[in-house]
N, C-alpha and C positions, 0 to 999 in steps of 0.2 A: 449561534449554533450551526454546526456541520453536516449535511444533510452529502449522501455520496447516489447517485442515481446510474447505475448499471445500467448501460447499452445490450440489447440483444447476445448474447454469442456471435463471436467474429463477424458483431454489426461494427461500422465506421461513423465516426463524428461525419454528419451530412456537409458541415461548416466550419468552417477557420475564421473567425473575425482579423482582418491584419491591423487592427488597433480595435480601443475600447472603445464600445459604444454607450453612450448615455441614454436610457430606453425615452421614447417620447412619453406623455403622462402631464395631464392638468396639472399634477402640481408641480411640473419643471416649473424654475423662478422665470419670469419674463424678463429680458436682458432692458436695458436703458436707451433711450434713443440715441443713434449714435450718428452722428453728422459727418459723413464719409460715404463713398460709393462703394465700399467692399472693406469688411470686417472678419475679424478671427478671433476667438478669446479659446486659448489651450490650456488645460490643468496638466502641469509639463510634471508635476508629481505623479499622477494618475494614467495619464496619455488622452484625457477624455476632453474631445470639444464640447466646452458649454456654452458659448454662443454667438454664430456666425451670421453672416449677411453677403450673400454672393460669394461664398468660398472658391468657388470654381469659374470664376469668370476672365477671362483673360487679360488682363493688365500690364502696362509696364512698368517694372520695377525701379527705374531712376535707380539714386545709389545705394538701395537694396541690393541690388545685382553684385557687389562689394561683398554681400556675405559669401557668395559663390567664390569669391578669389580668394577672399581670407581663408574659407574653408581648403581651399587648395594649398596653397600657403603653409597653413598648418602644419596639413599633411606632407608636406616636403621637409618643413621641421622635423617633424615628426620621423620620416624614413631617415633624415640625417641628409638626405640631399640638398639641401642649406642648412645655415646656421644663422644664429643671431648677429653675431658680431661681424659675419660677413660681411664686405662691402658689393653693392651693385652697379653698376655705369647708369648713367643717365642718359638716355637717346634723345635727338632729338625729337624722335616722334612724342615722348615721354613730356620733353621739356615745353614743349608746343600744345599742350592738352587743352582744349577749351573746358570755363565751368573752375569747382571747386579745386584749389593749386593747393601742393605743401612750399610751392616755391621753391624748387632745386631747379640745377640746370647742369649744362653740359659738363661743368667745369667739376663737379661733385663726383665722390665717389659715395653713397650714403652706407651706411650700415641697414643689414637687414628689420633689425627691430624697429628703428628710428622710421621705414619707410612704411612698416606694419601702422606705428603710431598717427604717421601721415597720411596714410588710406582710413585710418579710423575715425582720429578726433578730427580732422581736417577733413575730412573726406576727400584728400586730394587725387584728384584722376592724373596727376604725373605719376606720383609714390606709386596708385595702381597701376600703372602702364609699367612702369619700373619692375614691377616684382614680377607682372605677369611677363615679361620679357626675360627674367631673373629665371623664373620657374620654365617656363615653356619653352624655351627660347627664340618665341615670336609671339607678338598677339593673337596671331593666328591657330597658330598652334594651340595657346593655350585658351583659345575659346572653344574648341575640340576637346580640350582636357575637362572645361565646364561642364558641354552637355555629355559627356562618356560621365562625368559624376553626378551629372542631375538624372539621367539614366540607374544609378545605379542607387542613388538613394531612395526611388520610386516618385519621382517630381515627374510625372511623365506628363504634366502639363505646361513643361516649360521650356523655351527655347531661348536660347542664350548667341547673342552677335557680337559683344562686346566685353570687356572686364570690368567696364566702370559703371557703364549704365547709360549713357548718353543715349537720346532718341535713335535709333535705328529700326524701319519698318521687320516685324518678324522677331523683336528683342522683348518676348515676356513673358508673365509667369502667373500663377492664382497667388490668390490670399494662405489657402490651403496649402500650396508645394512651398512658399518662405514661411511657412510655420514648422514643417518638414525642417527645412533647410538649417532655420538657427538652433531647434530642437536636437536634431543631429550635430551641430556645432558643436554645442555645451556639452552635451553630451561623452564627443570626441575629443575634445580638445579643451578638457576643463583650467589648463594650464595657462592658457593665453587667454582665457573669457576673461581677467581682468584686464584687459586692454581698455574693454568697451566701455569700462567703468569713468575711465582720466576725462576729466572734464576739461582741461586744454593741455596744451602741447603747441610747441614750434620749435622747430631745429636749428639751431646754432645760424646766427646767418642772413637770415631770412627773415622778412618782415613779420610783423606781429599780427598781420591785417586779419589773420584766418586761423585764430589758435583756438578760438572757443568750441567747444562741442556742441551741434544745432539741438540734439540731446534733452529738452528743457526740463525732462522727469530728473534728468542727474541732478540739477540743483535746487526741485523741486521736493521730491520721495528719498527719502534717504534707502527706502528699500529698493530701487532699482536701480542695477547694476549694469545696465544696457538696454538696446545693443545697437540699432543702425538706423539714423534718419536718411531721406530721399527725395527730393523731387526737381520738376522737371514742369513744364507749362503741358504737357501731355498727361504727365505722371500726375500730375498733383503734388501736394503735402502728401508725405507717407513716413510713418513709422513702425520699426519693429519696436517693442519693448516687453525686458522684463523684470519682474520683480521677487524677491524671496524675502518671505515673513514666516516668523514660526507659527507653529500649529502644534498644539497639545493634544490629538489628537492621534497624530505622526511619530509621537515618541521623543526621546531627548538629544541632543547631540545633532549632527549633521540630519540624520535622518526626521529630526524634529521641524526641518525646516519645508516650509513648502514654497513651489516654485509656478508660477503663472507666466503667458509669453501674451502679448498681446500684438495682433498684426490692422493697422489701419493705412487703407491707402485710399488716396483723391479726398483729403483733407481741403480746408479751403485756405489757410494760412497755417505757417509756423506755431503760432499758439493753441491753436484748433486742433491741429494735429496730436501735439501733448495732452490736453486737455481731454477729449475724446479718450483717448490712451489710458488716462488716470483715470477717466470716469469706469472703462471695461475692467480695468484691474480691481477698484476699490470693492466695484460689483462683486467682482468673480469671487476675493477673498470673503466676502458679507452673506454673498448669496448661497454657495457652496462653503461644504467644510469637506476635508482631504480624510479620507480614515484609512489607518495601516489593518491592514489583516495578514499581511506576513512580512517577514521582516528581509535583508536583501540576503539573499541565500536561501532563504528559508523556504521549506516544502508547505506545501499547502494539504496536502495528503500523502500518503505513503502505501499504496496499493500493492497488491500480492503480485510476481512476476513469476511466472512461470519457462522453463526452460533454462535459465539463465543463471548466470555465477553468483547474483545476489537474489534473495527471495522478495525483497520490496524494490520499488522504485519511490525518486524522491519527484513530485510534481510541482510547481511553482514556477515562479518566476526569476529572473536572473537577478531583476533589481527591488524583487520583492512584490508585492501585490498590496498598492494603494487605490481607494475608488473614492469618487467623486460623489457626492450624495447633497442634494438641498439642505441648506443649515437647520438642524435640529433636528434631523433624521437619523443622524449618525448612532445614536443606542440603540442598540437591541438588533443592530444588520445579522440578517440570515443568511446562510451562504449555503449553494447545492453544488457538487462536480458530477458532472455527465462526464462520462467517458466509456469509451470500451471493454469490453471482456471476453477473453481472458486477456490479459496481456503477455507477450509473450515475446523474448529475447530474442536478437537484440533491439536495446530502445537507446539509441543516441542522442548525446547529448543538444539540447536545442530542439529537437522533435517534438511537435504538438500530436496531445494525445488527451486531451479531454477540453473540458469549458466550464469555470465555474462563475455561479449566477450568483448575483447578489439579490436580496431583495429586501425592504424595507419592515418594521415589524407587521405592520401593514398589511405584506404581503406583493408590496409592489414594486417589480423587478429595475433597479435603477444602473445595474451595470451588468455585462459579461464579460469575461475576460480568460481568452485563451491559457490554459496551462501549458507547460513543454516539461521535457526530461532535464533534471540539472545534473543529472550525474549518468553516465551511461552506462548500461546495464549489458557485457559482453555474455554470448551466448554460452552455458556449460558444456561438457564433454558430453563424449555420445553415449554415454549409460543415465547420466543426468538428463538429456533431453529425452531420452527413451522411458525411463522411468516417470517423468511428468507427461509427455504423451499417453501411455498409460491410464496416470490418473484423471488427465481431464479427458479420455474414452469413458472411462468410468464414471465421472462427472457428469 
């Protein structure tokens, strides 16, 4: 049921949550021991962290730091300023990389995918020196490209020295900002997220010695589809990963599926690492269930507008509005929107302009989640806005 709670006259939402929060509450699930220095478990359906350990503590990222280049990468696919088929030079600086190799060398021209495949399944720090030289046109450069992007995706607890990951004093990042990082990934660039999926790969050529993916959920879960192992005698074992299983809860089709990211770093071996990974994941799908309460597009409410060319606005969310709730809670969710009044033209697209609460039948609040404008509301002509000026005097 829909419950709508009017703000004062021309009062303001006091608060903007910039993600969803999970209310604290005896009956949150208790997560499972997890044998690691610093943990993440994300409901990438929802946006809701359900259960961390040192989120914010400084860390290095090993070839984590690979999601930041891939992400760049992309994005240059993406603008058209490479291509797939492209071919790159190989440097020596490239060819000389200590640590994890795809094995090119000078003599190579490689194609752009094949060297994406070799920064992925390979984790090779040539292929990444290759592209980041590709893209930037220097490592230098394009470690500047890094943090101007980790900047902008709000990772502002992370500092980037290198493309590949290697130790370097001042080269690191939270649990928190690479959960950021690959979230915004998939997100962005849902075309190439099957990369992370190929369980080996080696380029024509080149020895076989390093074609398996360190990956071990790929050949472990059939549900997870990625995305980046890492370590480093500093670093640790570290793993991102994630996994998508349906949820009937969610609805049918793509949007029936639900999506979990899980972030463990300072593992203590290879198998620990996955393991650990697979126990946060099984948790999260067991422990929480995903519930749709609007669908992607869909308004959440439809409020009276005053002054403007249309008489409602549509509130919601872009991708829709899923909340994370402890398994067996999901019937009977209540839902309240706070927001302002009157509302009043223009309301652009994107603009946050109320908050709606979940709460359990219960009665007890397990999520909030900022609503915005999906369609923007342009202001009407001056007998139109004179005439509602008027009536909300009158009002």
């Amino acid at each position: 049921m829909l419950f709508e709670r009017i703000l004062p006259k021309g009062g303001l939402l006091a608060v903007f949550f910039l993600c969803w929060h999970l209310a604290a509450s005896a009956a949150v699930p208790q997560p499972p021991e997890v044998a690691a220095r610093a943990y993440l478990l994300l409901d990438v359906s929802s946006g809701q962290v359900l259960a961390a350990k040192e989120p914010d503590k400084p860390v290095e990222p090993a070839s984590l730091t690979k999601l930041m280049t891939a992400y760049l990468v992309f994005d240059a696919l993406k603008s058209g300023k490479i291509d797939l088929k492209q071919t790159l030079s190989v440097s020596e600086r490239a060819w000389k990389m200590p640590g994890s190799r795809m094995f090119i060398d000078p003599k190579m021209k490689v194609p752009v995918e094949d060297l994406i495949k070799g920064m992925i399944v390979q984790s090779g720090n040539d292929a990444t020196m290759a592209l980041a030289e590709g893209v930037g046109g220097s490592a230098e450069q394009f470690v500047e490209m890094m943090n101007r992007q980790a900047k902008a995706l709000g990772m502002n607890a992370s500092s980037f020295r290198n493309p590949e990951g290697l130790t370097v004093p001042g080269h690191t990042t939270t649990a928190r900002d690479l959960a950021t990082l690959a979230t915004r990934l998939m997100r962005d660039f849902p075309e190439y997220v099957p990369y992370y999926a190929i369980q080996r790969y080696r380029y024509p050529g080149t020895p076989a010695a390093n074609d398996t993916n360190r990956n071990l959920l790929l050949f472990r879960d059939p549900s997870v589809d990625g995305l980046k192992t890492g370590h480093t005698d500093a670093a640790g074992y570290c793993l991102v990963a994630t996994a998508r299983r349906p949820s009937a809860l969610l609805g049918a089709g793509a949007e029936g599926q639900r999506r979990l990211l899980s972030v463990v770093l300072g593992a203590a071996s290879e198998n620990s690492r996955a393991a650990e990974s697979q126990k946060l994941l099984n948790w999260g799908f067991t422990a929480y269930e995903a519930v749709r309460l609007s669908s992607v597009g869909g308004a959440v409410v439809t409020p009276r507008v005053w002054k403007g060319r249309a008489d409602q606005a549509k509130l919601g969310r872009p991708e829709g509005v899923v909340v994370s709730v402890p398994a067996g809670t999901g019937a009977g969710l209540k839902t309240e929107v706070t927001r302002p009044d009157p509302l009043v033209a223009p309301l652009l697209k994107g603009q946050q302009v109320g908050m709606l609460r979940v709460r359990t039948a219960g009665g007890e609040t397990v999520a909030e989640v900022p609503l915005t404008v999906l369609e923007s509301v342009e202001e009407s002509g001056i007998f139109g806005r004179a005439w509602d000026a008027l009536r909300l005097w009158i009002q």
